[in-house]
VEXDREN-2710 file (C-alpha; in Angstrom, 1 decimal):
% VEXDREN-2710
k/r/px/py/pz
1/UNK/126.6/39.1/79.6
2/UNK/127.4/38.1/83.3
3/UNK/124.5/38.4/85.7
4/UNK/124.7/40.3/88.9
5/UNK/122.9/38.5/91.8
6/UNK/120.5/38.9/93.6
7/UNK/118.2/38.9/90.4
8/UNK/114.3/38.2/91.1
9/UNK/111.3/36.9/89.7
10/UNK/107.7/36.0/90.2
11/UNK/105.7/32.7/88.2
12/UNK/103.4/34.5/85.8
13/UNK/99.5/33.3/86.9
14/UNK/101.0/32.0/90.6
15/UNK/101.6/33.1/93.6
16/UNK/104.8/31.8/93.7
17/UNK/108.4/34.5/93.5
18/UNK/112.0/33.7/93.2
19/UNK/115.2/35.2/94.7
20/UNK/118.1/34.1/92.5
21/UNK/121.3/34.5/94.4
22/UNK/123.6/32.7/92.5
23/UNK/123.5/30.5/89.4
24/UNK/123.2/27.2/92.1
25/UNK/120.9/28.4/94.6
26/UNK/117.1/30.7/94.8
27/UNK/115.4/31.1/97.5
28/UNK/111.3/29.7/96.5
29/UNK/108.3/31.8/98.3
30/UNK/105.2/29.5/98.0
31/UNK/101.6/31.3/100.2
32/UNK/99.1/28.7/101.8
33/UNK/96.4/30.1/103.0
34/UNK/98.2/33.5/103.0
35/UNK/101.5/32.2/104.6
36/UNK/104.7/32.1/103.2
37/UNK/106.4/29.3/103.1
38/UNK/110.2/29.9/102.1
39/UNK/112.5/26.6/100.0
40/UNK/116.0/27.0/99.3
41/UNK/116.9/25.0/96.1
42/UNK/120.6/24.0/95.6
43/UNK/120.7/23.3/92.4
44/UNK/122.9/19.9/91.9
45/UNK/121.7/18.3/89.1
46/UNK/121.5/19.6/85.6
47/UNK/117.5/20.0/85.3
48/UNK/117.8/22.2/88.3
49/UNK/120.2/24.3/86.7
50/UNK/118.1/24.9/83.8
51/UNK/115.2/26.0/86.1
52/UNK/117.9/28.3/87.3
53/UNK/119.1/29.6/83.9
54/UNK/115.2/29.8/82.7
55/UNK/113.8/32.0/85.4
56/UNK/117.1/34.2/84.6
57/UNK/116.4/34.4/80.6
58/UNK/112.3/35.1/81.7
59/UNK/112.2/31.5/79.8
60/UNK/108.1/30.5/79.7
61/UNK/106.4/32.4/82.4
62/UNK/108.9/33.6/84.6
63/UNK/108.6/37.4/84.8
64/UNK/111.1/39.8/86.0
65/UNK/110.6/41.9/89.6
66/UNK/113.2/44.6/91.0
67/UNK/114.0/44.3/94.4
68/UNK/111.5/47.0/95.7
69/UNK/108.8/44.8/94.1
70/UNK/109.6/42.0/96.0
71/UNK/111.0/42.4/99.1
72/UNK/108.0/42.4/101.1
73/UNK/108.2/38.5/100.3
74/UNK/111.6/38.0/101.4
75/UNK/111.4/39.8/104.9
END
């Protein structure tokens, strides 16, 4: 099944969400003391393209978010 990007998802238990735009790159939102702090991950090597593939499956805790859901974290 081929996956349309954007796809998004949020680390069950953490305050941490995810904004998959390709099967190489997401976009990481992290809060510190309630500001975001934004990390764009090109994935190069293969570990980091498993991270990829598992927050796309909803491997471990990764859950999955529509875009409405999110979006106030990618603004």
């Amino acid at each position: 099944m081929e996956t349309i990007f954007p796809v998004y998802r949020k680390l069950d238990g953490f305050n941490r969400f995810y904004k998959i735009e390709s099967e190489d790159v997401f976009i990481e939102v992290t809060f510190s003391q309630d500001q975001p702090k934004y990390q764009t991950i090109q994935a190069i090597q293969f570990p980091e393209k498993l991270r990829i593939r598992d927050m796309i499956s909803c491997s471990f805790n990764y859950v999955p978010m529509s875009e409405e859901e999110i979006e106030k974290y990618f603004q």
